[in-house]
N, CA, C and O atoms as CSV, one atom per row, in Angstrom:
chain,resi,resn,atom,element,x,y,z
A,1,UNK,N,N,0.842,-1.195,0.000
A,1,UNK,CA,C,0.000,0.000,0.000
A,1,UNK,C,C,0.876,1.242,0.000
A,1,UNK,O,O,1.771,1.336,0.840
A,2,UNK,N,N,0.660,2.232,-0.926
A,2,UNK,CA,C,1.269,3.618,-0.743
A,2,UNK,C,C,1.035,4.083,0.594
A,2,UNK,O,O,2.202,4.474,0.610
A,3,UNK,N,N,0.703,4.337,1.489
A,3,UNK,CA,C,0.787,5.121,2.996
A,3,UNK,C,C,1.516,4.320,3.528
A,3,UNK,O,O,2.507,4.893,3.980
A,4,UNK,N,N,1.518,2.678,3.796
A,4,UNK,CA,C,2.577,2.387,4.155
A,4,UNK,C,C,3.761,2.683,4.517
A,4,UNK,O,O,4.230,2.281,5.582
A,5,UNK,N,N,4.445,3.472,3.630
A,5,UNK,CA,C,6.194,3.905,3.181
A,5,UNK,C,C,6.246,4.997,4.006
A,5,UNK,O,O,7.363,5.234,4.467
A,6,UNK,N,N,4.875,6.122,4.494
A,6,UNK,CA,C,5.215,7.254,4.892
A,6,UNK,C,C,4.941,8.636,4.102
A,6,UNK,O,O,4.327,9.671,4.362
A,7,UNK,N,N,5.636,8.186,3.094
A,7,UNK,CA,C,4.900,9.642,2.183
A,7,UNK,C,C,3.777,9.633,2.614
A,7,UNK,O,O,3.602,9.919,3.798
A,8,UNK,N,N,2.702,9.305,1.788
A,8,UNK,CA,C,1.535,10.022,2.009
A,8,UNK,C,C,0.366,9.191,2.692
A,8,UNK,O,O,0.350,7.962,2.769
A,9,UNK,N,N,-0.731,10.159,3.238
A,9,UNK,CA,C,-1.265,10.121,4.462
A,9,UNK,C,C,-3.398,9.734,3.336
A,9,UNK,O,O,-3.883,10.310,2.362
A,10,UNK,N,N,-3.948,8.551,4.216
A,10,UNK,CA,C,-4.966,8.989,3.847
A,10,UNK,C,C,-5.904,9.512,4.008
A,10,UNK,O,O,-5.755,10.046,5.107
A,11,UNK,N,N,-7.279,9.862,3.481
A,11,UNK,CA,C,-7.647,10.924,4.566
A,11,UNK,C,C,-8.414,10.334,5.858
A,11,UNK,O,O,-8.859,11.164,6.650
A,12,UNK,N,N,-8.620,8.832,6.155
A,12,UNK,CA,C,-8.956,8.546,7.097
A,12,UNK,C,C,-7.900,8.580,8.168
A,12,UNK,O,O,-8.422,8.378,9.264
A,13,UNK,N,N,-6.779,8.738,8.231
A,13,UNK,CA,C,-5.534,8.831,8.925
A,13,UNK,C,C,-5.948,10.212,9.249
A,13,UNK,O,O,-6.650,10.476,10.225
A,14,UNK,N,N,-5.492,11.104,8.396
A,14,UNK,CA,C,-5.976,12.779,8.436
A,14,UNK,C,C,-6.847,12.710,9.901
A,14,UNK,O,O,-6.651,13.313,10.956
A,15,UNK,N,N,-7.707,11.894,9.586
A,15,UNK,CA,C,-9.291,12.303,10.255
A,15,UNK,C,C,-8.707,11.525,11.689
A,15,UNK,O,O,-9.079,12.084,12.720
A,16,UNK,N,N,-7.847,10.319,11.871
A,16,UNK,CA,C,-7.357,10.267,12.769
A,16,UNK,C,C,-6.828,11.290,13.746
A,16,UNK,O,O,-7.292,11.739,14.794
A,17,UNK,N,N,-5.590,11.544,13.004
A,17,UNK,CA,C,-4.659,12.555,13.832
A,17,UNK,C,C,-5.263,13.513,14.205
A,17,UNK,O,O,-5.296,13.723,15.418
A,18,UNK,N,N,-5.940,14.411,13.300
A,18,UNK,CA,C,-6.868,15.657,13.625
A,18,UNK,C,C,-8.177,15.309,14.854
A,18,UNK,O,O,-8.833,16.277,15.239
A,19,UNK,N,N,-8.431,14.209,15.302
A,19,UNK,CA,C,-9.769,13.678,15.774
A,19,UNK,C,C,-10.757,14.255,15.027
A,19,UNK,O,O,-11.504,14.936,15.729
A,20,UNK,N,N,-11.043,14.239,13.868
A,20,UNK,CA,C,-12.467,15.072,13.212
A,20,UNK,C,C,-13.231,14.032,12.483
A,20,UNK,O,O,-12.780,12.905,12.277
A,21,UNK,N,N,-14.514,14.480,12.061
A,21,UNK,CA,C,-15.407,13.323,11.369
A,21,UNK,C,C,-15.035,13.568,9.588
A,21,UNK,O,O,-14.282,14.285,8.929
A,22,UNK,N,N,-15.943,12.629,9.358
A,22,UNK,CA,C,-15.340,12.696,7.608
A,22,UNK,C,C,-15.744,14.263,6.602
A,22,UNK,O,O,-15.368,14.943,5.648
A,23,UNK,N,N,-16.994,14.125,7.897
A,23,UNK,CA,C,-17.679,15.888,6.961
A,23,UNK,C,C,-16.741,16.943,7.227
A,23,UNK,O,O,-16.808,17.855,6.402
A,24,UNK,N,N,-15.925,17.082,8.096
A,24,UNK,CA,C,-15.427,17.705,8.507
A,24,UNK,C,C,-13.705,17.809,8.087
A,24,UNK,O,O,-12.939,18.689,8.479
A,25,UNK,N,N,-13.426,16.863,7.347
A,25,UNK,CA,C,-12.423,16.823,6.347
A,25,UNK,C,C,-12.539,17.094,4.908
A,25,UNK,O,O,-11.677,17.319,4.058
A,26,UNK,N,N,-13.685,17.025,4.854
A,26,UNK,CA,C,-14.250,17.689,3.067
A,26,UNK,C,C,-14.539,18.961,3.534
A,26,UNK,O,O,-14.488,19.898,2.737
A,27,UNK,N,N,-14.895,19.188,4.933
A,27,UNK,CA,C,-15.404,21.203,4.903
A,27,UNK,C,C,-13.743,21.790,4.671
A,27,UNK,O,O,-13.271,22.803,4.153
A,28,UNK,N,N,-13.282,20.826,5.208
A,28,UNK,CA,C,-11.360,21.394,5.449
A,28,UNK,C,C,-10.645,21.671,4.250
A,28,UNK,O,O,-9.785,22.494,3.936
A,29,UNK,N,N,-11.355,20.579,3.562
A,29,UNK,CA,C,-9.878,20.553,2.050
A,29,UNK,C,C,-11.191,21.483,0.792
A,29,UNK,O,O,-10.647,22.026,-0.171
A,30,UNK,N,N,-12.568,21.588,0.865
A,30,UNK,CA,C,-12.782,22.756,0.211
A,30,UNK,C,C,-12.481,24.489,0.970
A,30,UNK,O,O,-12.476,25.592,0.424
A,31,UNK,N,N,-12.303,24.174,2.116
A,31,UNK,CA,C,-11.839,26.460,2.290
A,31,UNK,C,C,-10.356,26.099,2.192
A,31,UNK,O,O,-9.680,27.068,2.537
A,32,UNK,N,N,-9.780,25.281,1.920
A,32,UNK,CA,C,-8.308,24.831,1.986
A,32,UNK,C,C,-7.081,25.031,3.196
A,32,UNK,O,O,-5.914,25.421,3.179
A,33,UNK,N,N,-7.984,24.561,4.194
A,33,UNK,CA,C,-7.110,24.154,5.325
A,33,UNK,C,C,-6.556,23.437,5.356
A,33,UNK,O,O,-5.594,23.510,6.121
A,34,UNK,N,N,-6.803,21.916,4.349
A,34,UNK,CA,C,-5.995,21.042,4.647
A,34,UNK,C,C,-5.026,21.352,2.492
A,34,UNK,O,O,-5.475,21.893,1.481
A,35,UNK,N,N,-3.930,20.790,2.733
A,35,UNK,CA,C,-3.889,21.015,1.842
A,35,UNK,C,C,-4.104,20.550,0.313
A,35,UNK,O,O,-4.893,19.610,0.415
A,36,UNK,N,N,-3.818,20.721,-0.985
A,36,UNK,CA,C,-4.371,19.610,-1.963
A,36,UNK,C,C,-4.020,18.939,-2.054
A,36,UNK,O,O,-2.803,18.897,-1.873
A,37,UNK,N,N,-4.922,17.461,-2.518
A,37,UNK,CA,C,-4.958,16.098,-2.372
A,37,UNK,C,C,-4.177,15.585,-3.655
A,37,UNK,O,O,-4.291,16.052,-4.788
A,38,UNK,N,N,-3.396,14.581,-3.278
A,38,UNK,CA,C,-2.866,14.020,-4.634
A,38,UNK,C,C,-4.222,12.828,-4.978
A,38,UNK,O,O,-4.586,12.074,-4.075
A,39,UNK,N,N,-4.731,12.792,-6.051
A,39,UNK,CA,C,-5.907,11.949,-6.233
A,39,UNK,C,C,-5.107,10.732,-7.751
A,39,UNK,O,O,-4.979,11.053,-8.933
A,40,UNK,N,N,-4.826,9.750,-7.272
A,40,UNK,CA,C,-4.409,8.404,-7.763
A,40,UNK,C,C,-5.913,7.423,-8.134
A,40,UNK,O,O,-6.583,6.876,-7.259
A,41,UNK,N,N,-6.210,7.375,-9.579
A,41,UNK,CA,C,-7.378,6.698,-9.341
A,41,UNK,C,C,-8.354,7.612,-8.659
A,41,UNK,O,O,-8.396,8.840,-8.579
A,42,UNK,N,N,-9.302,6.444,-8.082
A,42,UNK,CA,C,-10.196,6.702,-7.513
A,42,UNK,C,C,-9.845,6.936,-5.998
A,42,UNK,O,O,-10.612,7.052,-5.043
A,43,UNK,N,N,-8.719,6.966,-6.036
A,43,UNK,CA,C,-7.746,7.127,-3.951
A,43,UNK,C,C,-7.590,8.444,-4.103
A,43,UNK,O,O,-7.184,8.974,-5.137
A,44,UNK,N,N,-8.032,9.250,-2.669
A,44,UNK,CA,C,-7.117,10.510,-2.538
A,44,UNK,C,C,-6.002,10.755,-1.145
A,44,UNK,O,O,-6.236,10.950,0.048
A,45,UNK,N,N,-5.063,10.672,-1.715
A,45,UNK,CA,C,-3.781,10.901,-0.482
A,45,UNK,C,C,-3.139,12.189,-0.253
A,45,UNK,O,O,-2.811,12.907,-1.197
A,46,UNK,N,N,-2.880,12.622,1.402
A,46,UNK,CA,C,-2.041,14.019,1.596
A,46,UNK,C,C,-0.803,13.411,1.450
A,46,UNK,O,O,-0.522,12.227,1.634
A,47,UNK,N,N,-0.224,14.152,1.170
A,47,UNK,CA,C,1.325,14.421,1.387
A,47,UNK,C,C,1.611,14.443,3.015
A,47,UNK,O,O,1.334,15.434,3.691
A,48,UNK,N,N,2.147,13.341,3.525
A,48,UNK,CA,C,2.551,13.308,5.067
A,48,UNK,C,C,3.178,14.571,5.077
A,48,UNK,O,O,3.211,14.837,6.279
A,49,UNK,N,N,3.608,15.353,4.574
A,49,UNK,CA,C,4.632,16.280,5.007
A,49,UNK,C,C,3.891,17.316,5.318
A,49,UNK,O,O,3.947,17.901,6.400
A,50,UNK,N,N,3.131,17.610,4.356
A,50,UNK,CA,C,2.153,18.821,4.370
A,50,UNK,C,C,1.769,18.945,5.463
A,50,UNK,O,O,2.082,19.866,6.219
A,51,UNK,N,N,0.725,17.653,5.809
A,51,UNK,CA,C,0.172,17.431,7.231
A,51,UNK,C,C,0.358,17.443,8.160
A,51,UNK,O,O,-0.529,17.409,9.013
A,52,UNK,N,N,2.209,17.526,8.533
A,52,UNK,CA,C,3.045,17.612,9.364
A,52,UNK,C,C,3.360,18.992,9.538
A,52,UNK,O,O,3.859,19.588,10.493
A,53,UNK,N,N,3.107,19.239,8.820
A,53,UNK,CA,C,3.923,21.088,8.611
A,53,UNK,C,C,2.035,21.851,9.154
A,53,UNK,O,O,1.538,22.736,9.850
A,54,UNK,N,N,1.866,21.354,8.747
A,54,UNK,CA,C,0.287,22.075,9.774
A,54,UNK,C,C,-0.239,22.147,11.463
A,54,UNK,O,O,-0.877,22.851,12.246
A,55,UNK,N,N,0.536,20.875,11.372
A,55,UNK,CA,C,0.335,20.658,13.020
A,55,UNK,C,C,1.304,20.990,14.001
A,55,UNK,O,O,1.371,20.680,15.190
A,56,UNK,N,N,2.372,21.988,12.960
A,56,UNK,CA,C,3.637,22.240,13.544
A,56,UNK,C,C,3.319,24.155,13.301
A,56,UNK,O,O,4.163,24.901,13.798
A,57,UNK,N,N,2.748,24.460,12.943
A,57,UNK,CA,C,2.115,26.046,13.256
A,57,UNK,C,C,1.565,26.214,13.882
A,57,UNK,O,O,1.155,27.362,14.051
């Protein structure tokens, strides 16, 4: 699996770390709090880094 390795994060992970519900990760990544999604297929993955760099401001 790609998240595996570390790069990138999915958004149920997201919704982990953040404790938030799923609606509440689509209100996030449309005003663009979270940042844009790499979308593979029908998968959409953050960039671990990004996600890291957010929770570090």
């Amino acid at each position: 699996m790609i998240e595996d390795d570390g790069i990138f994060m999915s958004p149920k992970q997201v919704q982990q770390m953040f404790k938030i519900s799923k609606p509440t990760e689509l209100a996030w990544r449309k005003n663009r709090t979270l940042p844009k999604p790499l979308v593979m297929g029908r998968r959409v993955y953050y960039k671990s880094k990004e996600i890291t760099n957010i929770t570090l401001k």
